[in-house]
C-alpha positions as MATLAB code, in Angstrom:
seq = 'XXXXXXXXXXXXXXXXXXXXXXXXXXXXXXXXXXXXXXXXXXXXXXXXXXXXXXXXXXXXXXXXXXXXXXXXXXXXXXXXXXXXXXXXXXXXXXXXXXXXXXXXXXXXXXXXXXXXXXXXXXXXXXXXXXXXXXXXXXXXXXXXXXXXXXXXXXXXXXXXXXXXXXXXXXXXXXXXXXXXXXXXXXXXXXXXXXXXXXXXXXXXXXXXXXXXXXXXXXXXXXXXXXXXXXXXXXXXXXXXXXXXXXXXXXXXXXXXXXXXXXXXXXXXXXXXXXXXXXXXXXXXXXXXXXXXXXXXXXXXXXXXXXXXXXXXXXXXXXXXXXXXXXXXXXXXXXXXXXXXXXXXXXXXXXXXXXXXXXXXXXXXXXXXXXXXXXXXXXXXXXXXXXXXXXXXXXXXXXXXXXXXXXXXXXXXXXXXXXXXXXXXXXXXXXXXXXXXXXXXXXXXXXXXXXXXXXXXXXXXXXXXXXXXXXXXXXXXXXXXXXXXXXXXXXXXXXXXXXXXXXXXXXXXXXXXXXXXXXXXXXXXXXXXXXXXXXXXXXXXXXXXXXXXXXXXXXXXXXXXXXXXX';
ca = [
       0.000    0.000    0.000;
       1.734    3.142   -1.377;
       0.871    6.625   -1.136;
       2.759    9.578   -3.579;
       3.797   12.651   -1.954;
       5.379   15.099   -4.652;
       9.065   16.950   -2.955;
       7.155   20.972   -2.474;
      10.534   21.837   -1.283;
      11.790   23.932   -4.290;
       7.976   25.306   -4.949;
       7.627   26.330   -1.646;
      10.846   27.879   -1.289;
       9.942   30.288   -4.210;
       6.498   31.675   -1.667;
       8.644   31.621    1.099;
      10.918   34.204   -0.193;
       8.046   35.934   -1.728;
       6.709   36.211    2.051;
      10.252   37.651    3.198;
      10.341   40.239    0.596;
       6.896   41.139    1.232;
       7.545   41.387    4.827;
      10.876   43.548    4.185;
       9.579   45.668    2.091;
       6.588   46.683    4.165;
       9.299   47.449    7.116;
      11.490   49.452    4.907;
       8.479   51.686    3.815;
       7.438   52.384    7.115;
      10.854   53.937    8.100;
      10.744   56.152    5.215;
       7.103   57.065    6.503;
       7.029   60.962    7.689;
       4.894   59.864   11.036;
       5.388   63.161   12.703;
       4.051   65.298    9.914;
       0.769   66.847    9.934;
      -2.162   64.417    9.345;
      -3.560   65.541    5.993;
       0.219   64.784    4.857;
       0.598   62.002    6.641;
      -2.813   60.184    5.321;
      -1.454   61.242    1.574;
       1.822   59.984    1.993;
       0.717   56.667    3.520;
      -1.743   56.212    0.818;
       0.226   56.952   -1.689;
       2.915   54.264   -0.435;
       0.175   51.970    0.114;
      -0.913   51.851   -3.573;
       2.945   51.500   -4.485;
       3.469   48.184   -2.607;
      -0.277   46.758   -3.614;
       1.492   47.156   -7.594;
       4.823   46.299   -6.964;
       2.982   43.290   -4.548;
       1.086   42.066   -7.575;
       4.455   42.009  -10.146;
       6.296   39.936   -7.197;
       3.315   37.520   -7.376;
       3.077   37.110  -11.094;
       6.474   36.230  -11.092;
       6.649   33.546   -8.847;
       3.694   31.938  -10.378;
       5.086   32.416  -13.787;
       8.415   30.302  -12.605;
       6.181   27.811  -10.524;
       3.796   26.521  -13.236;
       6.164   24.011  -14.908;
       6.866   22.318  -11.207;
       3.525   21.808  -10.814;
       2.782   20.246  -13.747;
       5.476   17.884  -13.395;
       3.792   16.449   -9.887;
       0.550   16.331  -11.381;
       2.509   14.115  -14.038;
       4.596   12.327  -12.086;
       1.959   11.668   -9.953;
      -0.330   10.024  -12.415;
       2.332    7.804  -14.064;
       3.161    6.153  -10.225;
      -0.412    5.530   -9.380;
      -1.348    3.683  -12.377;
       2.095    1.710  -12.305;
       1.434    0.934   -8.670;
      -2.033   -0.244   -9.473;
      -0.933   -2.331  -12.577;
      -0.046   -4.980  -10.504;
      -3.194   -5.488   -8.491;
      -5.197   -5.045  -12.253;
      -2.865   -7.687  -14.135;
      -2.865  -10.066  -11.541;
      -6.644   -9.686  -12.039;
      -6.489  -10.331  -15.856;
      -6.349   -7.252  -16.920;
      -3.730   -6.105  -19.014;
      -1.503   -3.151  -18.477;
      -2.177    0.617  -19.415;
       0.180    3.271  -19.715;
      -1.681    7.053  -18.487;
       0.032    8.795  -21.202;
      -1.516    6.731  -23.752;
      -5.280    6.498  -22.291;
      -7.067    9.324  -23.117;
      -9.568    9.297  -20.502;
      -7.005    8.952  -17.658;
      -4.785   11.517  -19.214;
      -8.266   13.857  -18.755;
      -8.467   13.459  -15.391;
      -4.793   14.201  -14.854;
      -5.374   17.492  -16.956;
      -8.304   18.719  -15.558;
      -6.701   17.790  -11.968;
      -3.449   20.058  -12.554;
      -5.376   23.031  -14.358;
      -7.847   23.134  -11.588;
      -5.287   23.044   -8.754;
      -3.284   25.853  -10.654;
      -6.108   28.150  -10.932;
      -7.354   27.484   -7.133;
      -3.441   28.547   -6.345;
      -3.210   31.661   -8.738;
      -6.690   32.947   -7.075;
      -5.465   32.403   -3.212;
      -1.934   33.663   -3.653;
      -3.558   36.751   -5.272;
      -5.102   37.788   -2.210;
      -1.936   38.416   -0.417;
      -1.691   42.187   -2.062;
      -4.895   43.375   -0.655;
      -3.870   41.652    3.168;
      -0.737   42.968    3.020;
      -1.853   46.101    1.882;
      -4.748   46.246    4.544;
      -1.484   45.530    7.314;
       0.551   47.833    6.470;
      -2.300   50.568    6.356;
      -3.245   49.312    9.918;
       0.534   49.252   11.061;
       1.232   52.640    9.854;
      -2.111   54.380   11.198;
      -1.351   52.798   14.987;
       2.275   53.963   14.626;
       1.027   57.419   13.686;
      -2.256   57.666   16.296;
       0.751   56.568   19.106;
       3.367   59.306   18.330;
       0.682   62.050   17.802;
      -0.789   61.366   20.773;
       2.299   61.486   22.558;
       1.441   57.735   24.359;
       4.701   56.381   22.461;
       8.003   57.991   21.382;
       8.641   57.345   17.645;
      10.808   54.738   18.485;
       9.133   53.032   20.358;
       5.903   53.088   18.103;
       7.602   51.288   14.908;
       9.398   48.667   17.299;
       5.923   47.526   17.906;
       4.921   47.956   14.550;
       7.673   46.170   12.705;
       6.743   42.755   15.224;
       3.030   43.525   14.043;
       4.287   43.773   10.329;
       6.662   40.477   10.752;
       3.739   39.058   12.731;
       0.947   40.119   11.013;
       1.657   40.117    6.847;
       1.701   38.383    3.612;
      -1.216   36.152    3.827;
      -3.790   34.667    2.050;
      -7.786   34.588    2.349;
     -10.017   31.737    1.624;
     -13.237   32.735    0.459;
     -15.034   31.738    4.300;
     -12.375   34.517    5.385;
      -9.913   31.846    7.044;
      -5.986   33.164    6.561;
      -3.004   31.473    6.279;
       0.705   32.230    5.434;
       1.317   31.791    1.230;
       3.832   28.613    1.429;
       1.200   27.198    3.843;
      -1.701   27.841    1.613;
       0.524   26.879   -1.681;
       1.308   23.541    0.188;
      -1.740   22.426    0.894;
      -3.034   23.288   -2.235;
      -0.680   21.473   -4.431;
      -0.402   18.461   -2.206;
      -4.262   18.398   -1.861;
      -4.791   19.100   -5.407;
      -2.117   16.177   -6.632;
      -3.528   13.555   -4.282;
      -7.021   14.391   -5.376;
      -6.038   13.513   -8.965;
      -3.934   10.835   -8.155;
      -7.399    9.338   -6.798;
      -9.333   10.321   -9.711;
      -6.952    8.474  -12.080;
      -6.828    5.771  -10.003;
     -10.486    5.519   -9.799;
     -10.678    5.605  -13.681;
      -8.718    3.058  -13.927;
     -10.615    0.295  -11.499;
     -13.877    1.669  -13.007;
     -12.354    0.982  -16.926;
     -11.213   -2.569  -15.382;
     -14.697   -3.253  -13.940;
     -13.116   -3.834  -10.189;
     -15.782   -2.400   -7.665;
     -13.934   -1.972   -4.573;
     -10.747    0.174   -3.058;
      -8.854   -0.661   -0.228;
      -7.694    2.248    1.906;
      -4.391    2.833    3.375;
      -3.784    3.318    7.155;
      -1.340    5.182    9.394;
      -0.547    5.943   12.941;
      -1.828   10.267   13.746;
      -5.117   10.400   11.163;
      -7.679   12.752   12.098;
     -10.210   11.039   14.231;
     -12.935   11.377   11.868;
     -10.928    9.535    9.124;
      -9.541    6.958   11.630;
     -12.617    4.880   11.546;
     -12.294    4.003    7.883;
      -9.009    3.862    7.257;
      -7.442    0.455    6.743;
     -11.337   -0.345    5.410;
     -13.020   -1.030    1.515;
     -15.160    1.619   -0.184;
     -17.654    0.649   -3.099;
     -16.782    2.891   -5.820;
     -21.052    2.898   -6.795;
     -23.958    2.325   -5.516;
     -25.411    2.637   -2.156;
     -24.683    1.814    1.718;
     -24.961   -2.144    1.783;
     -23.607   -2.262    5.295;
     -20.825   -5.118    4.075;
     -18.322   -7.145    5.018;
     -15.447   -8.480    2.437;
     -12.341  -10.131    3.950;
     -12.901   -9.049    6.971;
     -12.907   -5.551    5.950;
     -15.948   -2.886    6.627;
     -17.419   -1.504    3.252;
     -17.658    1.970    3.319;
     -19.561    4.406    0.440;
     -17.578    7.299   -1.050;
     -20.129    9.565    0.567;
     -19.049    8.256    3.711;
     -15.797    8.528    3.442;
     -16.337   12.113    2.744;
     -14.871   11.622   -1.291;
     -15.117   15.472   -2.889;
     -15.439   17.299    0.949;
     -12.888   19.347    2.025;
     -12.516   17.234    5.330;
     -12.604   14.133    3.841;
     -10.810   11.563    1.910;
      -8.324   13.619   -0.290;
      -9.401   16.304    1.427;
      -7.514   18.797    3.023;
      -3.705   17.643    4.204;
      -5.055   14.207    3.466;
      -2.835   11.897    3.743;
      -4.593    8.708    2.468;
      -5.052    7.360   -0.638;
      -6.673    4.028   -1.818;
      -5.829    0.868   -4.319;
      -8.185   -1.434   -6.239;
      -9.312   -4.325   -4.111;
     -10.460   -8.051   -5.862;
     -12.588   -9.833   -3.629;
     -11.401  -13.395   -3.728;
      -8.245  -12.548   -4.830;
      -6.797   -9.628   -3.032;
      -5.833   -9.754    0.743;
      -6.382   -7.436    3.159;
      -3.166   -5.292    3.804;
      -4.019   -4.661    7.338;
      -5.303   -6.804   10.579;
      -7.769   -5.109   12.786;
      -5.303   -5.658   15.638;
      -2.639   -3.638   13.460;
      -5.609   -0.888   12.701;
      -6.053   -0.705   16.365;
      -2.710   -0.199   17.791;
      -1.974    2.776   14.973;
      -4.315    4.931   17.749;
      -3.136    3.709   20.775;
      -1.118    6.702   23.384;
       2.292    4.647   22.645;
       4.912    7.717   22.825;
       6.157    9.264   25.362;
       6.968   12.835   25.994;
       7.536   13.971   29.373;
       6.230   11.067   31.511;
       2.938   11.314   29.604;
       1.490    9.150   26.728;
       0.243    9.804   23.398;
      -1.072    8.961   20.451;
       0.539    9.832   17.160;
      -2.027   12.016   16.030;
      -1.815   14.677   19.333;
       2.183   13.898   19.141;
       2.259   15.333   15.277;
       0.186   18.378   16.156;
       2.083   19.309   19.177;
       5.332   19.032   16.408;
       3.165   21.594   14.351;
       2.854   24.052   17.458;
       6.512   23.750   17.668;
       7.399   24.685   14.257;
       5.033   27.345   14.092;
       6.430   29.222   17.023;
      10.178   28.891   15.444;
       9.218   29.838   12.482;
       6.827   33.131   13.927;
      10.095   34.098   15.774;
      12.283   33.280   13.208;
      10.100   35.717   11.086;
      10.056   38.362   13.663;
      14.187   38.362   14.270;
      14.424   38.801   10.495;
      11.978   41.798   10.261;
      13.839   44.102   13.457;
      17.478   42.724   11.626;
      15.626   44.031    8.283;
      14.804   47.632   10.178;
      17.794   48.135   11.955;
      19.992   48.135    9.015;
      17.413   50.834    7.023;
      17.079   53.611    9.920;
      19.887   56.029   11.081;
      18.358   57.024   13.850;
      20.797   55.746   16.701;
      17.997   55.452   19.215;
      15.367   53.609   17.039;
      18.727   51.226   16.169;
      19.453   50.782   19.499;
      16.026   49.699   20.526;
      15.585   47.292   17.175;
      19.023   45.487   18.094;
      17.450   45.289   21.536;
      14.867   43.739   20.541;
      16.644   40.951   18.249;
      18.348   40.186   21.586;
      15.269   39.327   23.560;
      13.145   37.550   20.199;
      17.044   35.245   19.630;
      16.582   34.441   23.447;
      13.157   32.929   22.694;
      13.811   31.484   19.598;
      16.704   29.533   21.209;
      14.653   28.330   23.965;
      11.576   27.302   21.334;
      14.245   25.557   19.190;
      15.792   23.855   22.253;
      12.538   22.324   23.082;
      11.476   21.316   19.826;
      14.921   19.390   19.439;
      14.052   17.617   22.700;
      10.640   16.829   21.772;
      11.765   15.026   18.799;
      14.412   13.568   20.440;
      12.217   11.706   23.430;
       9.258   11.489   20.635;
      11.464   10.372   17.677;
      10.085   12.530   15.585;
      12.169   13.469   12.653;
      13.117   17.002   12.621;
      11.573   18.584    9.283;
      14.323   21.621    9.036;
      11.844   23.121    6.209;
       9.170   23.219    8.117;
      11.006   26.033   10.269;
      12.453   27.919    7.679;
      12.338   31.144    7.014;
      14.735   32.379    4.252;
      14.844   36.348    5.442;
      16.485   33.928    8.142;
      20.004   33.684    6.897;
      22.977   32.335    8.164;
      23.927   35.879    9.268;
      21.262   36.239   10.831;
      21.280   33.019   12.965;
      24.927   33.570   14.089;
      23.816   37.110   15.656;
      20.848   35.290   17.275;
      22.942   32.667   18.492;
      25.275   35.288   19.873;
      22.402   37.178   21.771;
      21.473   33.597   23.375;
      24.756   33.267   25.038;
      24.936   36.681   25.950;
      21.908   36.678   27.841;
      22.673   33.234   29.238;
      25.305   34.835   31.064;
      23.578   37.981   32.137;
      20.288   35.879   33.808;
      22.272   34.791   36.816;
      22.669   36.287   40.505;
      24.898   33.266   41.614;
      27.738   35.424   42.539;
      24.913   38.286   44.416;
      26.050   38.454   47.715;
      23.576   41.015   49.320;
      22.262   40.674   52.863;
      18.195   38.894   53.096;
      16.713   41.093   54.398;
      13.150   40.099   55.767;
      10.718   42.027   54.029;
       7.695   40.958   56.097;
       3.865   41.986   56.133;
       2.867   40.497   59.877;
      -0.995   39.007   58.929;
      -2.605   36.712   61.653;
      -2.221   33.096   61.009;
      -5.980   32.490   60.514;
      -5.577   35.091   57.733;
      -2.729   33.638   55.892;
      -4.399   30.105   56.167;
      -7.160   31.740   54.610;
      -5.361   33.173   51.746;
      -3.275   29.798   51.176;
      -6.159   27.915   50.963;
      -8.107   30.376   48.349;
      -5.042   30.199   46.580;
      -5.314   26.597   46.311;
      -8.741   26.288   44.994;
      -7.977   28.583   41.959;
      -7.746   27.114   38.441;
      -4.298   28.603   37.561;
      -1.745   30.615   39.838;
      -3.060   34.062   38.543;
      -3.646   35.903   41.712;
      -5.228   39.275   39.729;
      -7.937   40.993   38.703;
      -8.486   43.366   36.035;
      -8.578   46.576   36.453;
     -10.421   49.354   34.472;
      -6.665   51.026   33.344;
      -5.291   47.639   33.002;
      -6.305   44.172   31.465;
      -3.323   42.062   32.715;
      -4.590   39.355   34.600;
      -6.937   38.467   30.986;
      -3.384   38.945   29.267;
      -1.542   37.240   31.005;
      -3.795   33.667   30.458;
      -2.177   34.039   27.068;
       1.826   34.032   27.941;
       3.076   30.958   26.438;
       4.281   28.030   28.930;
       8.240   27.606   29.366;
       9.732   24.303   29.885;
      10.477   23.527   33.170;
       9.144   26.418   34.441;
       5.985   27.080   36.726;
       4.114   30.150   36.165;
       3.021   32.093   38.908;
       1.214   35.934   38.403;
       0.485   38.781   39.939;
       0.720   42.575   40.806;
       3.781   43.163   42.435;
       7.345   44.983   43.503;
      10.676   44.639   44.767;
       9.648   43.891   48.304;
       6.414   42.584   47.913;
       3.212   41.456   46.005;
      -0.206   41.721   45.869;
      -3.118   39.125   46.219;
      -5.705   40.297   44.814;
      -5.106   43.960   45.426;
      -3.847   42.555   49.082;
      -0.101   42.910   49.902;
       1.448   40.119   50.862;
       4.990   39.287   51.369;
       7.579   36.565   49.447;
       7.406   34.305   52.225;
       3.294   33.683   52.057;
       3.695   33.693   48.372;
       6.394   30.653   48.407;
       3.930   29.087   50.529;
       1.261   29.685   48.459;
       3.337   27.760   45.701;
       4.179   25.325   47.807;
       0.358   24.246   49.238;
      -0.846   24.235   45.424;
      -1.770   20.421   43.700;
      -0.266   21.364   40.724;
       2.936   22.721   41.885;
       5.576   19.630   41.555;
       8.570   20.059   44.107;
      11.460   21.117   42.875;
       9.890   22.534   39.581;
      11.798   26.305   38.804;
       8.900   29.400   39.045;
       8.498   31.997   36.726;
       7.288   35.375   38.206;
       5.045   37.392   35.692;
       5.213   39.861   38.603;
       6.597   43.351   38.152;
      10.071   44.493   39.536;
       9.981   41.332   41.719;
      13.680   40.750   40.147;
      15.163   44.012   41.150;
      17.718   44.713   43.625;
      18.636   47.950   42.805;
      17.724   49.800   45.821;
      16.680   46.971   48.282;
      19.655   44.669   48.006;
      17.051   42.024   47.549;
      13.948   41.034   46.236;
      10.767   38.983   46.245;
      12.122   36.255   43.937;
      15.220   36.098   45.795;
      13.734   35.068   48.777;
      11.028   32.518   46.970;
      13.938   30.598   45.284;
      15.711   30.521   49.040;
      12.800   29.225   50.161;
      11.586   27.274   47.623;
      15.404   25.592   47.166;
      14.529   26.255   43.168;
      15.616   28.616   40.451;
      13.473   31.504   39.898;
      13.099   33.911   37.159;
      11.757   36.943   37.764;
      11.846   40.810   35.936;
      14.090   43.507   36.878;
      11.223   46.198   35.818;
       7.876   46.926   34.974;
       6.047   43.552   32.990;
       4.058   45.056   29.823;
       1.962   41.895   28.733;
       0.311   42.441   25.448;
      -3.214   40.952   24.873;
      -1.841   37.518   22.476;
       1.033   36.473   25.394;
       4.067   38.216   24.493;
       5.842   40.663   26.967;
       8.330   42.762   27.367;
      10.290   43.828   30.921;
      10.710   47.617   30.768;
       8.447   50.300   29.251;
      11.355   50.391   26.521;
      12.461   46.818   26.298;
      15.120   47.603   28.570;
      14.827   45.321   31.246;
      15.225   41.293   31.651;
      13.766   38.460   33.064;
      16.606   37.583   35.856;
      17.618   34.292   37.053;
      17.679   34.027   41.313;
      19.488   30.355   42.302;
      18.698   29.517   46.082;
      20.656   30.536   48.492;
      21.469   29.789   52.257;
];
């Protein structure tokens, strides 16, 4: 049971730098942007550049579909030609004699209609990408301009956001239902849909031209739920639900199977794909005992089990958040080298540091997830080509710079107490509300501020607990209640979900700095915790989709306290 899976690599390559030069040139056109000018200039200026990058937008598009059209057509081709030789076999042994698809016109129909469908569907989605990048950068510009003229923001600090919003935020593509994706995803699944589709159809034709009524469908270990309970099964290629068995096997209709939906067989990322079947003659490629253990929570990632299916979407997540970070280093690399203003600079190269710091950590983790899930690592899958090798050196460098700036081993500053005197019933009281709470966010909002709703959205680190709330260098709040480092340690340590010895994460502000006090709040809860904990050295700004920054102007760091005696 074979299944054909064209090599995307070099088409997708060509909309992944299409991406990075769309993402480039929107930051490059924002620094030339006159933001402090007067509106009605402003609004003609950004207009005016607007239309610009919509054209030049378009031209880029047109000529990577121009260069892409022959490599499609050869999958579509290549394609076709292994699916009928695969099937041969099964049809000869059958009595039926051997058929080449570049010789039978009706197969050779299906293959054509197939690739010129699948092209047009791709030519239609990529085109969207000038209008949603165009929309972005209009959006990006206006909320740089509305944050300087207000005065809310300095300049700088306005198009550091904006260039992670652009780098974030543009070159995609809209599906009709108004669902978005990046271009090389959209391309992908196109192609790959659109060639297993007609790899189906042909093979189809063929069983139907050699009068054999049934396909067998392949298995494998991570299909979608939905298409788990057919695959490995028979489908009638006509006529209605007979409720069947052949060999063993369940017959299935091509309307339940979902044949021609989007979500099912040869649908979308579909990774199925179906022979002819000869009742009598065939055997069945798969046991029901080997159907059943594809499903089963057999690997192991961190003491827990799971199936293949939840282990190849938790690979996904990883990739994705490489390859958003990967994206995001590349744009602030991209702006720092086209502004001379030695502040803005400053700040940009700033932030590289902190986005290399997290894309070394994500990377770390995803290496270790394969490694304990044995998983191969699919190095295309977090590529970014903005991304070059320049590029990864610095980031590398900005890793093991802050790697040896996170550390207060060699801090030896005097404990000092730092101790709000509640009654014991009180503190019971607190530990135990504490305790009944869902996650360790010990916050409310308030009308000026939203960040205990934000801060639900900061992404998990590995190995790390996370533990929120309002706070400073010598203390914290509970809920608006002050409370002091010890309480809070013992908050941490009365919770169910708190494993001994685990390292904490304070999303607390200043509860890192020493400046003035000699100590702080996460000093004392890794002394009395005996763990690691990180904590920042200023103000926390949490934005509303989980990222942060420590410092109004990037300019502090999340510090690392080790226990001490």
């Amino acid at each position: 049971m074979q299944n054909y899976e064209p090599d995307v690599t070099q088409l997708l390559g060509l909309y992944q730098q299409l991406e990075d030069d769309i993402v480039a040139d929107m930051v490059r056109r924002m620094l030339r942007m006159g933001f402090v000018s007067e509106t009605t200039a402003y609004q003609a200026e950004v207009l005016q550049t607007a239309g610009i990058l919509y054209d030049d937008i378009l031209q880029m598009i047109a000529d990577r579909t121009d260069a892409s059209v022959a490599q499609v057509r050869v999958m579509f081709e290549d394609a076709g030609v292994q699916t009928v030789e695969i099937d041969n076999d099964t049809h000869e042994a059958a009595g039926e004699a051997p058929v080449d698809i570049r010789q039978d016109g009706g197969m050779k129909q299906v293959l054509d209609a197939g690739y010129r469908k699948t092209l047009g569907t791709m030519r239609n989605l990529v085109s969207t990408t000038a209008n949603t990048t165009q929309t972005a950068f209009l959006q990006a510009c206006d909320r740089a301009y509305m944050q300087v003229s207000s005065g809310a923001f300095s300049y700088q600090d306005a198009i550091r956001m904006a260039v992670r919003n652009l780098a974030d935020g543009g070159a995609y593509v809209t599906y009709p239902t108004g669902h978005r994706d990046r271009i090389d995803v959209a391309v992908r699944r196109c192609v790959l849909t659109g060639v297993g589709q007609t790899a189906a159809a042909v093979a189809k034709k063929r069983a139907e031209d050699s009068g054999c009524k049934y396909m067998e469908l392949t298995a494998h270990g991570g299909a979608r739920p939905e298409h788990a309970r057919w695959q490995g099964q028979l489908v009638q290629i006509q006529g209605k639900r007979t409720r069947k068995v052949i060999d063993g096997l369940k017959v299935f209709t091509l309307k339940e199977i979902g044949y021609g939906d989007g979500r099912g067989f040869k649908g979308w990322n579909c990774r199925h794909n179906w022979h002819p079947y000869y009742p009598g003659l065939s055997t069945p490629n798969y046991t029901p005992e080997e159907i059943a253990k594809l499903d089963e929570k057999s690997i192991s990632y961190n003491g827990e089990k799971y199936t293949a299916y939840e282990i190849s979407q938790m690979q996904r997540k990883g990739e994705r958040k490489v390859r958003t970070l990967k994206r995001r280093a590349a744009a602030l690399e991209e702006a720092a080298k086209n502004t001379d203003d030695p502040v803005l600079k400053q700040g940009l190269n700033d932030d590289f540091s902190a986005v290399s710091v997290r894309l070394k950590d994500a990377e770390k983790t995803l290496k270790d997830f394969c490694q304990q899930t044995g998983r191969r690592r699919d190095p295309f899958r977090e590529q970014v080509n903005g991304f070059g090798r320049s590029t990864a050196q610095r980031a590398v460098q900005a890793k093991k710079r802050a790697d040896g700036s996170l550390t207060s081993e060699n801090n030896n500053a005097i404990i000092r107490p730092y101790e709000h005197k509640l009654p014991r019933e009180k503190r019971k009281q607190i530990i135990k509300k504490a305790s009944a709470l869902k996650k360790p966010i010990f916050a409310e909002d308030r009308p000026d501020n939203a960040f205990a709703s934000y801060v639900r959205n900061v992404p998990s680190k590995k190995g790390y607990y996370d533990v929120a709330l309002h706070g400073s260098p010598t203390s914290v709040e509970f809920f608006g209640e002050p409370i002091d480092a010890y309480l809070l340690a013992n908050i941490i340590r009365n919770r169910k979900d708190y494993e001994k010895g685990t390292k904490i994460r304070l999303l607390s502000c200043n509860t890192g700095n020493t400046e003035s006090t000699g100590d702080c709040v996460a000093q004392i809860v890794a002394n009395e915790l005996g763990v690691q904990v990180e904590a920042p050295t200023k103000k926390i700004y949490v934005f509303v989709d989980g990222t942060f920054i420590v410092g109004k102007k990037n300019n502090g760091e999340m510090k690392l306290f080790y226990p001490r005696e």
